[in-house]
Structure formats: C-alpha cells, structure tokens
C-alpha atoms as one frame of an Amber mdcrd trajectory, in Angstrom:
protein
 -68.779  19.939 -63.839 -71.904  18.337 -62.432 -74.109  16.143 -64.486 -76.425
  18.918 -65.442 -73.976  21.739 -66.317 -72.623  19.062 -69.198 -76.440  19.009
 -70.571 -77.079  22.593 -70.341 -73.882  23.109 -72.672 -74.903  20.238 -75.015
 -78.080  21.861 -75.126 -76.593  25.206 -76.180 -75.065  23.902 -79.123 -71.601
  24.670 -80.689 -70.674  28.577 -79.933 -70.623  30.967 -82.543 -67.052  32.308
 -81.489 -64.364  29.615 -81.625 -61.194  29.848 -79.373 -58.060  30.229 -81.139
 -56.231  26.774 -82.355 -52.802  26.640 -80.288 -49.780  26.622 -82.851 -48.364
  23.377 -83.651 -45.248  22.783 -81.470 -42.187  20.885 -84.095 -40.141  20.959
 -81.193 -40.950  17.531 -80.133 -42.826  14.720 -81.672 -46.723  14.113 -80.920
 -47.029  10.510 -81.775 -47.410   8.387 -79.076 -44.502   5.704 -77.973 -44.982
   2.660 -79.366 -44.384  -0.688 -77.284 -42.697  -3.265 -79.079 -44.446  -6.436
 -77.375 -44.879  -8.604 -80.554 -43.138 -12.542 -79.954 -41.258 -14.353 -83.188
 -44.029 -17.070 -82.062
C-alpha cells in the first residue's frame, strides 16, 4: 500500500458495510506469554 492509497482510504472515511467479526476461538488462550524477569533485588 503506497503512501497515497493509505490517504485516499482515510479520506473515505469508515465504510458503511462492516466485515463480519471472526468468532472467538476458546480453543487456546489469547493472552500473551508473560516473561518472568523480575530479581528478589
């Protein structure tokens, strides 16, 4: 997507037709891993 394409579609604004919202998948989790890197210090 060049530079202008991006502001053309700014431009235009939010569509008036949404795409549908994918089902939420409980199969697995969505959070992120979390790094345990706090010291005792």
């Amino acid at each position: 997507m060049t530079k202008e394409e991006f502001s053309r579609e700014i431009r235009e604004g939010i569509p008036q037709t949404l795409p549908v919202m994918p089902m939420y998948d409980t199969t697995y989790s969505h959070a992120p891993k979390l790094n345990y890197i706090l010291t005792a210090e």
